[in-house]
C-alpha positions in Angstrom: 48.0 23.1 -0.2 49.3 19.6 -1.7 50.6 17.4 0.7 53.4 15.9 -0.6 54.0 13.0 1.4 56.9 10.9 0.8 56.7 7.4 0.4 54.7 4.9 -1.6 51.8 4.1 0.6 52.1 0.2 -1.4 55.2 -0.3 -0.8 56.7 2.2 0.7 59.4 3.0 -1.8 61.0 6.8 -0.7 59.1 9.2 -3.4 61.3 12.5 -3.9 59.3 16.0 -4.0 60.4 15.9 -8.2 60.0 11.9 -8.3 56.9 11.1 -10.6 54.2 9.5 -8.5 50.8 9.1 -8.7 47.7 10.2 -6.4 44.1 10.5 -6.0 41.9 13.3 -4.9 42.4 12.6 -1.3 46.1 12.3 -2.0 46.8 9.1 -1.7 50.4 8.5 -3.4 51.6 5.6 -4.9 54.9 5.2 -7.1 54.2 4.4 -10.4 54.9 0.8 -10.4 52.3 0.4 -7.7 49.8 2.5 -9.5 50.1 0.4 -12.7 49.7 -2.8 -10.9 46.8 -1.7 -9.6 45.8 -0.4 -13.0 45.9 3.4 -12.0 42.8 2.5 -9.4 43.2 4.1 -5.6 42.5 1.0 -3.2 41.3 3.2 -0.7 38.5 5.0 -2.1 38.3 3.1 -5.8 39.2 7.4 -7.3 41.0 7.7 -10.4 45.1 7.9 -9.7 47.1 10.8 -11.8 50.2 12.3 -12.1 51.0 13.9 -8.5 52.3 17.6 -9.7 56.1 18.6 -9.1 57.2 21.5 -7.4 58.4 24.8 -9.4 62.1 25.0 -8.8 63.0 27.8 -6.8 66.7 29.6 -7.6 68.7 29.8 -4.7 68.6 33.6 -3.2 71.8 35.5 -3.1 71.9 37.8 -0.3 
């Protein structure tokens, strides 16, 4: 399962669950300011960065 960590690992602006951030395949997550200063380029293992997925919304259950 996606970890979905919550903070910029730059600089370490809060990142939401729905916020848009980016990662790479070992999930590092940047916010997207961060990833486009580094030009979309992980700095720990030089992988692509992409849009990090959002959770589905889930209703609220009614009893």
């Amino acid at each position: 399962m996606l970890e979905l960590r919550d903070r910029c690992e730059r600089c370490g602006q809060g990142l939401a669950p729905e916020a848009q951030a980016l990662i790479c395949v070992y999930e590092c997550t940047f916010c997207v300011a961060c990833a486009q200063a580094m030009s979309d380029v992980c700095p720990n293992c030089s992988g692509e960065l992409v849009r990090r997925p959002r959770p589905a919304v889930v209703a609220d259950r009614v009893g």
